[in-house]
N, CA and C of each residue as an Amber inpcrd file, in Angstrom:
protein
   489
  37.7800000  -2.5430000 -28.4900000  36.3650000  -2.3580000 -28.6930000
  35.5450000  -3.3680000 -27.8880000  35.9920000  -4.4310000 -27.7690000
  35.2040000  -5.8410000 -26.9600000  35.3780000  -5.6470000 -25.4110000
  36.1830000  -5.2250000 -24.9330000  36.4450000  -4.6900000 -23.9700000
  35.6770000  -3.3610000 -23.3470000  35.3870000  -2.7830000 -24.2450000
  34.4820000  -0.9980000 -23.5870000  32.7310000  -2.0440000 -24.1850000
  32.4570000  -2.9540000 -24.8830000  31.3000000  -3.9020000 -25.0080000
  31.1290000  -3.9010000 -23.2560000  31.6310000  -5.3250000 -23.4070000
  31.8280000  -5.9010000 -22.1990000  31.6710000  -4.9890000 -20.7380000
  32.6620000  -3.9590000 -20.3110000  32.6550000  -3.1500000 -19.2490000
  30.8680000  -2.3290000 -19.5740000  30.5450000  -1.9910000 -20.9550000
  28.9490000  -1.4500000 -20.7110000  28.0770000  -2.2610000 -20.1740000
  28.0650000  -3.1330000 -21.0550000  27.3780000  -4.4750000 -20.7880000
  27.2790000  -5.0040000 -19.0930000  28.2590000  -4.9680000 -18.7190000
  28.2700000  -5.1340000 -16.9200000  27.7210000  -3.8540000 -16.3210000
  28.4500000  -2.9980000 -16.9260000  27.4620000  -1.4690000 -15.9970000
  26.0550000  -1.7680000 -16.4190000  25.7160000  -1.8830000 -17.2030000
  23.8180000  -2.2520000 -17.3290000  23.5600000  -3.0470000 -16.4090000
  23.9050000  -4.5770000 -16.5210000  23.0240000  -5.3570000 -15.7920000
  23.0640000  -4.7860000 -14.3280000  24.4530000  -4.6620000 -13.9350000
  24.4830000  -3.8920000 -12.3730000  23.7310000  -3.0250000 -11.7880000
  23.5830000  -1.6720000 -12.8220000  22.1450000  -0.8600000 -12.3280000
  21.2290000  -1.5070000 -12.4240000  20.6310000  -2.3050000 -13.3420000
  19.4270000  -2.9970000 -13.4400000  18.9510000  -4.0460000 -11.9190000
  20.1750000  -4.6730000 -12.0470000  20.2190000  -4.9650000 -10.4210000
  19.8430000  -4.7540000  -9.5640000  20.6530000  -3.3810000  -8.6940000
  21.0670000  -2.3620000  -7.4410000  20.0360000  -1.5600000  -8.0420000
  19.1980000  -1.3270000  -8.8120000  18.3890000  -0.0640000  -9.0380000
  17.5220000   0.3770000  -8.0430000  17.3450000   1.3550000  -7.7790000
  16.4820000   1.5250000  -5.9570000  14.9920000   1.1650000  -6.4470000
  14.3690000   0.3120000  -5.4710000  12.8820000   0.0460000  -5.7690000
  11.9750000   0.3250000  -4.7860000  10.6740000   1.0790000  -5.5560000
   9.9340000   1.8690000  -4.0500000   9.9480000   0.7090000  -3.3180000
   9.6030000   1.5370000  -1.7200000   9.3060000   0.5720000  -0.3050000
   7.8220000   0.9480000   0.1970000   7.9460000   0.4550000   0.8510000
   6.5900000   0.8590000   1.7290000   7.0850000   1.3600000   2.6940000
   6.4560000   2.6820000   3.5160000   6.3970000   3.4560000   4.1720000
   5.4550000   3.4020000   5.1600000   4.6600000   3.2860000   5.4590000
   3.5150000   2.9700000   6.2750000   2.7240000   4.2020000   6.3980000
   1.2290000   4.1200000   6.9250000   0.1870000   5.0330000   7.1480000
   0.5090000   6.3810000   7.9850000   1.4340000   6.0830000   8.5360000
   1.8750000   7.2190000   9.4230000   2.7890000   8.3540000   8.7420000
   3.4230000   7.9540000   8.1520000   4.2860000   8.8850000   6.6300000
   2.9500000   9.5790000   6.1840000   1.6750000   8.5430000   5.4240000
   1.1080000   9.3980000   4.7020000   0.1940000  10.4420000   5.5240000
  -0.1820000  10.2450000   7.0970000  -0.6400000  10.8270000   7.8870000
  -0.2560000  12.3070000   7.8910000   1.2140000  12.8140000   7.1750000
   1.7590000  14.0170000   7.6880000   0.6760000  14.6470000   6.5740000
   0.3830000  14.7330000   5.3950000  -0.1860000  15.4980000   4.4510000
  -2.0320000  15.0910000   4.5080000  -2.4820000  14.3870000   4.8610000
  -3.1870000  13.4790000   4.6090000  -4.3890000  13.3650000   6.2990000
  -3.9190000  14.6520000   6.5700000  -5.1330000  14.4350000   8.1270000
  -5.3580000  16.1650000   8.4550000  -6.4430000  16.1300000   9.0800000
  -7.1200000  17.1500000   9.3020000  -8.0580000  17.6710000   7.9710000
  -8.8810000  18.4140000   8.9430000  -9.8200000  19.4510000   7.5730000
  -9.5550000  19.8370000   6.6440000  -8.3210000  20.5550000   6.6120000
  -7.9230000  20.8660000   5.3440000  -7.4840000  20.1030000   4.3770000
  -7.0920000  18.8880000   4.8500000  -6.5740000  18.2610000   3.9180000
  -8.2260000  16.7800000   3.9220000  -9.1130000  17.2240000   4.3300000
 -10.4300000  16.6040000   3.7920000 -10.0260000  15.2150000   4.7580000
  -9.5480000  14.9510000   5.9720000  -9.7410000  13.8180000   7.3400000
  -9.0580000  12.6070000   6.3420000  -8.7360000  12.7910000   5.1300000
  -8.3080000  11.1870000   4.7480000  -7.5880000  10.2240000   5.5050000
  -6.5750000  10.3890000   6.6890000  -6.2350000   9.7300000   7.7600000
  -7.3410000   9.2280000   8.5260000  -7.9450000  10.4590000   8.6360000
  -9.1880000   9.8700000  10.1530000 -10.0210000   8.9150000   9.6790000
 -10.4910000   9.0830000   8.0660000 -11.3540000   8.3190000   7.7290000
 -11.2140000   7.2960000   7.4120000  -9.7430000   6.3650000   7.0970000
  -9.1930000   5.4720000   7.3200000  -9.1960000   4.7260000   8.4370000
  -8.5930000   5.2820000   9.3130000  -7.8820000   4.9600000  10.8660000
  -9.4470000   4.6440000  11.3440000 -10.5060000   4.9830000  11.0480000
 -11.9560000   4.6120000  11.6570000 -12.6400000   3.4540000  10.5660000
 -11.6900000   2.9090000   9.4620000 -12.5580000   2.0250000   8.8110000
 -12.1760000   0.5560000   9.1250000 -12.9940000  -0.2840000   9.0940000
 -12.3760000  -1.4750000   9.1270000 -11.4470000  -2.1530000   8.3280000
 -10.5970000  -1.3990000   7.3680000  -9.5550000  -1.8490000   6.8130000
  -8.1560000  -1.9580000   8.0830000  -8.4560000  -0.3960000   8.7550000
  -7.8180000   0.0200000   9.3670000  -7.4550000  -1.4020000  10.6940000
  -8.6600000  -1.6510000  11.3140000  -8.3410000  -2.4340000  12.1260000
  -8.3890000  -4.3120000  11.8080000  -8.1510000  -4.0750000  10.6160000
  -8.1490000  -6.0840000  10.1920000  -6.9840000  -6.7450000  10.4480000
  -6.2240000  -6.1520000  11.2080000  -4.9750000  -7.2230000  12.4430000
  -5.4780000  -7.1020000  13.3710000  -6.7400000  -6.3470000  13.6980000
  -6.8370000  -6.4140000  15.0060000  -7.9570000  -7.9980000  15.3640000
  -8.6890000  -7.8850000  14.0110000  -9.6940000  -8.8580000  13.5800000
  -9.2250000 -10.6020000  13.6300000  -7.8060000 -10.3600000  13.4350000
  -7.0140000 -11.6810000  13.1170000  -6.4690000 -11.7240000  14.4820000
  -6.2950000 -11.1680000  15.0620000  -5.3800000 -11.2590000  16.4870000
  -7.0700000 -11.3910000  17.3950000  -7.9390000 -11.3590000  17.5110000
  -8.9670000 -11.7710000  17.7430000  -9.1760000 -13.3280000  17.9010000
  -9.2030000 -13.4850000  16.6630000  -9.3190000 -15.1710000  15.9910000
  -8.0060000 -16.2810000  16.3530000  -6.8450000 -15.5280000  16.9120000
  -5.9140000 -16.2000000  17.2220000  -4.8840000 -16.3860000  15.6000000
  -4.9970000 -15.7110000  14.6720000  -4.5990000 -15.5990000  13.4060000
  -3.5740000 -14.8880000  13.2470000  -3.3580000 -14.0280000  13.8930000
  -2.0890000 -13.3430000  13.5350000  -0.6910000 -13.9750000  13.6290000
  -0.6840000 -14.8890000  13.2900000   0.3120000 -15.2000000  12.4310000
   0.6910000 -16.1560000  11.3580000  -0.7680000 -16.4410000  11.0750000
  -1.3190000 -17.4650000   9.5700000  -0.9990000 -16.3150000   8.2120000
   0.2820000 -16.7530000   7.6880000   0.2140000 -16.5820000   6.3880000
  -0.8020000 -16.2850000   5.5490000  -1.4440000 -17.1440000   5.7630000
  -2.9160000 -16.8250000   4.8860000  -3.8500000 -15.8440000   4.8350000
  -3.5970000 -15.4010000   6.1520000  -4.6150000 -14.3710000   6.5380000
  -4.0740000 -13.1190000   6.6600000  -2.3480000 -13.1110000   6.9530000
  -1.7330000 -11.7160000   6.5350000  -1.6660000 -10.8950000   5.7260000
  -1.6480000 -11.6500000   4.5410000  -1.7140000 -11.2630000   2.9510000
  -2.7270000 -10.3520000   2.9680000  -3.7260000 -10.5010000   3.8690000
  -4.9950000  -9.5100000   3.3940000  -5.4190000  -8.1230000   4.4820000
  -4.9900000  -8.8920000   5.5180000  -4.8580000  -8.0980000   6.8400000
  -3.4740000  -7.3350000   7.4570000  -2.5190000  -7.0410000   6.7720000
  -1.3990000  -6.2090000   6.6430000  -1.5170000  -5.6260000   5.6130000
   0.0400000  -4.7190000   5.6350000   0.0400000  -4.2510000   4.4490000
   1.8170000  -4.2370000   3.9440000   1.7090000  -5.0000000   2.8870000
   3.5190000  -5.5950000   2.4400000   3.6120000  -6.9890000   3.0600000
   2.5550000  -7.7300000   3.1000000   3.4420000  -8.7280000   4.0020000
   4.4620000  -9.4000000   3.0810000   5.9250000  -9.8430000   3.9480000
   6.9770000 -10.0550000   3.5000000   6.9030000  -9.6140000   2.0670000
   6.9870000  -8.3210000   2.3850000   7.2830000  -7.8680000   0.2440000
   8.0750000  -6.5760000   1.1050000   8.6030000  -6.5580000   2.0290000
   9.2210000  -5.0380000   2.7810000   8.5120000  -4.2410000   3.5540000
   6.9820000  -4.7840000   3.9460000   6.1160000  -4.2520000   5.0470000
   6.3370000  -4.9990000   5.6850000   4.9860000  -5.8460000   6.6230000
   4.7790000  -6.7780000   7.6540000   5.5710000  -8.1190000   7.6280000
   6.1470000  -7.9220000   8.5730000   6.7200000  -9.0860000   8.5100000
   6.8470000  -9.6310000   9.8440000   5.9700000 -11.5650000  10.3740000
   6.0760000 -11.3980000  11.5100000   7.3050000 -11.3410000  12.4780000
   7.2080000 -11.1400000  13.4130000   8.1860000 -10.9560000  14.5350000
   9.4860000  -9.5640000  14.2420000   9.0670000  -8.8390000  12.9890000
   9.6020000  -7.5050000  12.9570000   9.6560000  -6.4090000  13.7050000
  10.7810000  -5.6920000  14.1200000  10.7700000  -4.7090000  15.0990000
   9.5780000  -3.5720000  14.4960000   9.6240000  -3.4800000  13.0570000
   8.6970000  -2.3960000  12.6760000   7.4300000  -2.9680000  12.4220000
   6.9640000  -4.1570000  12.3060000   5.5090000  -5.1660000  12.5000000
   4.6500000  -4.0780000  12.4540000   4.7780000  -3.2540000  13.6720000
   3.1550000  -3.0020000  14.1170000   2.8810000  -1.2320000  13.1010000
   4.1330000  -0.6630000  12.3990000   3.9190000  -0.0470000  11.5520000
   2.9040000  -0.3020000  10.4460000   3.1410000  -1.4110000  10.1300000
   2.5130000  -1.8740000   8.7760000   1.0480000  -2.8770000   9.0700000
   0.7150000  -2.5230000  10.1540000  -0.7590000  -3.6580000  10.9250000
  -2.3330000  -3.0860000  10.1190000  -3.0400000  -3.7180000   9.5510000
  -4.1140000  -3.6630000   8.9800000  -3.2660000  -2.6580000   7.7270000
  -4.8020000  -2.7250000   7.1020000  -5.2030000  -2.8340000   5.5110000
  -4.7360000  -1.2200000   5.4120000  -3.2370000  -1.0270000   4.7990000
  -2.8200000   0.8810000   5.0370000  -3.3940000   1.7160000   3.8460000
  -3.3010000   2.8020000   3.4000000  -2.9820000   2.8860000   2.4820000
  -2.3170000   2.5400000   1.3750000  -0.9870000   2.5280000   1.6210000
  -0.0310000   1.5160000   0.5280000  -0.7380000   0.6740000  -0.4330000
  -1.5010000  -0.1950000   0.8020000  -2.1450000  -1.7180000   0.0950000
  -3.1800000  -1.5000000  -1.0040000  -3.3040000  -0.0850000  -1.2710000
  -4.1210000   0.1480000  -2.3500000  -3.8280000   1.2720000  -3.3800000
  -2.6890000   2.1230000  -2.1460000  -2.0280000   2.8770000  -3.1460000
  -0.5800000   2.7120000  -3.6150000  -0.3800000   1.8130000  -3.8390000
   1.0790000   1.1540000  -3.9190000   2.1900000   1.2700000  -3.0180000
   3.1800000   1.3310000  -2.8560000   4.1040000   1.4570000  -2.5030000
   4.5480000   3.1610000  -2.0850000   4.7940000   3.7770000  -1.0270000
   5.0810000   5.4880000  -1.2390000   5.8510000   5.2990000  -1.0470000
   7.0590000   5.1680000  -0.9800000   8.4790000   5.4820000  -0.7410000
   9.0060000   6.7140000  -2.4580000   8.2650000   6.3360000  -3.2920000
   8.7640000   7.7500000  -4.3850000   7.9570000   8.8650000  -4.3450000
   6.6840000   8.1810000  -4.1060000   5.6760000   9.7460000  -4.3690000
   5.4550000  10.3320000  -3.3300000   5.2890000   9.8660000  -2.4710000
   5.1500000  10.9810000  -0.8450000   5.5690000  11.8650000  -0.4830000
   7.1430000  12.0990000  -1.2470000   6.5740000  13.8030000  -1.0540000
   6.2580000  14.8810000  -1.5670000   6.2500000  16.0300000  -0.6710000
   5.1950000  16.8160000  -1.2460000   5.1130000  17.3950000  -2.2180000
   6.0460000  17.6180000  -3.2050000   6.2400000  18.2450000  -4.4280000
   5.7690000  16.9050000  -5.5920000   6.0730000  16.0000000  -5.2750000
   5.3440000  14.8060000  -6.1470000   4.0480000  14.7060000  -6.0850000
   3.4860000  15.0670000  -4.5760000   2.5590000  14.6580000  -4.3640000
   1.2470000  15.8840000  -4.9000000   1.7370000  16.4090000  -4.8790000
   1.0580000  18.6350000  -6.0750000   0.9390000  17.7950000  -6.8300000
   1.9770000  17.1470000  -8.0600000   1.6850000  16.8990000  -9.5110000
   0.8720000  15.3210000  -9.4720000  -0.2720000  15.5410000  -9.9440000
  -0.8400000  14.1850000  -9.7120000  -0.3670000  12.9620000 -10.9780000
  -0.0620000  13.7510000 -12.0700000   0.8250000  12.7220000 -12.8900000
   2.3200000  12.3650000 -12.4290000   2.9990000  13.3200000 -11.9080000
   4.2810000  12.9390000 -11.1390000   4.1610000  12.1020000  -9.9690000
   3.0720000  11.9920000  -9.6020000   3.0340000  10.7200000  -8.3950000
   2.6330000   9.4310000  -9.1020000   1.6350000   9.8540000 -10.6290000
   1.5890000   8.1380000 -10.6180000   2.7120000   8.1320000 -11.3200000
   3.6450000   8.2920000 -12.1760000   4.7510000   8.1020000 -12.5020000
   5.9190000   7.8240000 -11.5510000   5.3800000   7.9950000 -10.4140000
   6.2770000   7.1610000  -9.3380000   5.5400000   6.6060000  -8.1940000
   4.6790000   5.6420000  -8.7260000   4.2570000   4.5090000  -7.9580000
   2.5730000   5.1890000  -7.5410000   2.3180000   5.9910000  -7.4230000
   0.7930000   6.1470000  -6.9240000   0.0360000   5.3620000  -8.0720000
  -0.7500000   4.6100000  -7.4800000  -2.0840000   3.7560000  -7.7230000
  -3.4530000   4.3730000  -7.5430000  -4.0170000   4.2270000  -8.1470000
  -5.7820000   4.3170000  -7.9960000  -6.2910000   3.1970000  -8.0320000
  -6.5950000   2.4930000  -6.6530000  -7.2150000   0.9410000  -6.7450000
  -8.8870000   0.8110000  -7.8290000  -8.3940000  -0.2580000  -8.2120000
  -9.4050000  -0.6400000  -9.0740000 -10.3540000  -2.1340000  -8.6470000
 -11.2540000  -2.6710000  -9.1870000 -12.1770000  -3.5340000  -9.1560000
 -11.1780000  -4.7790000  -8.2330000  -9.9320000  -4.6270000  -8.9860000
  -8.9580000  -6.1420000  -9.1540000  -7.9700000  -5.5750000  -8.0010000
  -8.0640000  -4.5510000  -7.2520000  -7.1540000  -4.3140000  -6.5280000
  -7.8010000  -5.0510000  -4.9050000  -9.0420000  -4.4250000  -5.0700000
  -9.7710000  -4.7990000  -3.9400000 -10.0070000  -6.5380000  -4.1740000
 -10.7270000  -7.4470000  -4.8240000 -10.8810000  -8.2850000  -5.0340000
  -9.2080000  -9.6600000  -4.9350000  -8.1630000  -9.1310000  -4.5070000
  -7.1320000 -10.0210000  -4.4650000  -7.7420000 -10.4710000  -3.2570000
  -8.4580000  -9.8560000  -2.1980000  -8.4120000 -10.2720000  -0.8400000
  -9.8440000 -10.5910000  -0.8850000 -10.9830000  -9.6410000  -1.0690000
 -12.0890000  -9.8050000  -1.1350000 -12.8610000 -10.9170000  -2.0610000
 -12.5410000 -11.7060000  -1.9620000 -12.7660000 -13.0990000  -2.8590000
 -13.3670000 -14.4600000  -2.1740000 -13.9660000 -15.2160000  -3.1080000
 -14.3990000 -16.3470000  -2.1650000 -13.2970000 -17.8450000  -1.8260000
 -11.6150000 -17.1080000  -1.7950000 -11.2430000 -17.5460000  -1.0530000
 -10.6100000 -17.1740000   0.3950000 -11.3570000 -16.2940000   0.7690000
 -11.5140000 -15.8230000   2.3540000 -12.6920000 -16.5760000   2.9100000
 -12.0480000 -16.7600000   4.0910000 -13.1670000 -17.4450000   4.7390000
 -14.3260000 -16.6620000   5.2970000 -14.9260000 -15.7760000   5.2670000
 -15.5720000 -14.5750000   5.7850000 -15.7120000 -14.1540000   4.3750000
 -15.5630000 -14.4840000   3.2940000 -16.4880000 -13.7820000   2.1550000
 -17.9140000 -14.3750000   2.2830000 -18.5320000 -13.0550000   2.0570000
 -20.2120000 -12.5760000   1.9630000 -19.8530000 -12.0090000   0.6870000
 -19.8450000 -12.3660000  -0.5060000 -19.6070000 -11.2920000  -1.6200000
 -19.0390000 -10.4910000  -1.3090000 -19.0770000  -9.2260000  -2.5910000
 -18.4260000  -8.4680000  -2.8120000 -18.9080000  -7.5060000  -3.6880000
 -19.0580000  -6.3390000  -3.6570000 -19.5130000  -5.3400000  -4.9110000
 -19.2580000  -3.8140000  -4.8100000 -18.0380000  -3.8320000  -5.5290000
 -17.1390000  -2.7120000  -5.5680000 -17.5480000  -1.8790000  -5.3570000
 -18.9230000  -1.2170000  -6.2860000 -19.6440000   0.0890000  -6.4460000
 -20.4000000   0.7180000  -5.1390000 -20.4410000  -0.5920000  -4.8220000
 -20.8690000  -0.2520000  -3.4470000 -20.0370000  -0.2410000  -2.3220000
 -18.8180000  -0.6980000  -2.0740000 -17.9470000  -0.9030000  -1.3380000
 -16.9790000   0.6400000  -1.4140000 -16.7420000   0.9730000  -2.5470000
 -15.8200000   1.8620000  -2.8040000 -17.0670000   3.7020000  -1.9350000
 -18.3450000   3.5310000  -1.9910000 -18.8470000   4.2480000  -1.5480000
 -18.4960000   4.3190000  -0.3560000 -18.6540000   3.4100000   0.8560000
 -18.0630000   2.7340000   1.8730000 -16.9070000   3.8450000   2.6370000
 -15.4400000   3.2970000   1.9150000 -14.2920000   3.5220000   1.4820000
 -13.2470000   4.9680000   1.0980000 -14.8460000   5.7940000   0.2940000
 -14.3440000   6.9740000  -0.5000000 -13.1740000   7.7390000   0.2440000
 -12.5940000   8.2970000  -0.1270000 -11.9780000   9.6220000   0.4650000
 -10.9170000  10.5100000  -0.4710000 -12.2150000  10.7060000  -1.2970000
 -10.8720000  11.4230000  -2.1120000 -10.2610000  12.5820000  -1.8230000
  -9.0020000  13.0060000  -2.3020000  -8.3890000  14.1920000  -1.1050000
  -8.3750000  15.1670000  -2.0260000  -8.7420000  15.1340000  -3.6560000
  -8.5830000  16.6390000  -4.7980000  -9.7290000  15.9360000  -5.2230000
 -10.4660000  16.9410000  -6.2440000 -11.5240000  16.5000000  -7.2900000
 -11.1670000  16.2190000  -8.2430000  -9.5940000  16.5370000  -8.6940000
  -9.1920000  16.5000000 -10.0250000  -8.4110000  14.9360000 -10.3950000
  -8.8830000  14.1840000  -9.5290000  -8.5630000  12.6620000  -9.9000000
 -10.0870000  12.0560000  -9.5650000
């Protein structure tokens, strides 16, 4: 009996372990569902915002490669996105999707992505007040305030009405 304990007891912690954990995928994954008219430009309208280009903002300033300033101007840094001197780096460059809609490596595709409770049940996010504000804070050096209600107008792009 201490023995079939024991052997469960190790199979738990092991999956708990090795258990697969979403990744980040980058903007270009979500690009396949997520661009053109029909699907309401949510790529384009990204790819034209200044989230889109804030590595380009830091590589400007001579920053791109201050820790400090990655965190806000990538997306994953060292969490399995950006990471410098990575062959896939320039995948994950400025502010992606991900960085606000979590992680896609579970919900992206397209049958997850139909059920809007089956995507947040695997990792889709709806950024909130506190999502934006990790970066947008007055410890950036370039904070001018901040005010969501107005920012998120900015920003919008929702791709259904029913969220």
């Amino acid at each position: 009996m201490n023995k079939r304990i024991i052997i469960l007891v190790v199979f738990l912690i092991s999956s708990l372990l090795y258990a697969e954990k979403p990744t980040y995928v980058g903007a270009k994954r979500c690009k396949k569902c997520h661009e053109g008219v029909q699907n309401k430009e949510v790529y384009e309208k990204w790819q034209h915002a200044l989230h889109a280009g804030a590595f380009k903002t830091l590589k400007a300033k001579g920053q791109e490669k201050n820790p400090k300033c990655l965190v806000c101007h990538v997306t994953g840094f060292n969490d399995g996105g950006y990471s410098i001197g990575a062959r896939n780096a320039a995948d994950f460059e400025g502010v992606q999707c991900e960085a606000c809609h979590g992680k896609g490596s579970f919900y992206l595709k397209k049958h997850t992505m139909k059920d809007i409770e089956l995507a947040v049940n695997n990792g889709l996010l709806f950024p909130i007040d506190v999502t934006c504000t990790k970066c947008h804070n007055k410890d950036s050096p370039s904070f001018k305030g901040f005010n969501y209600a107005e920012a998120v107008k900015v920003i919008t792009h929702r791709y259904r009405s029913s969220y």
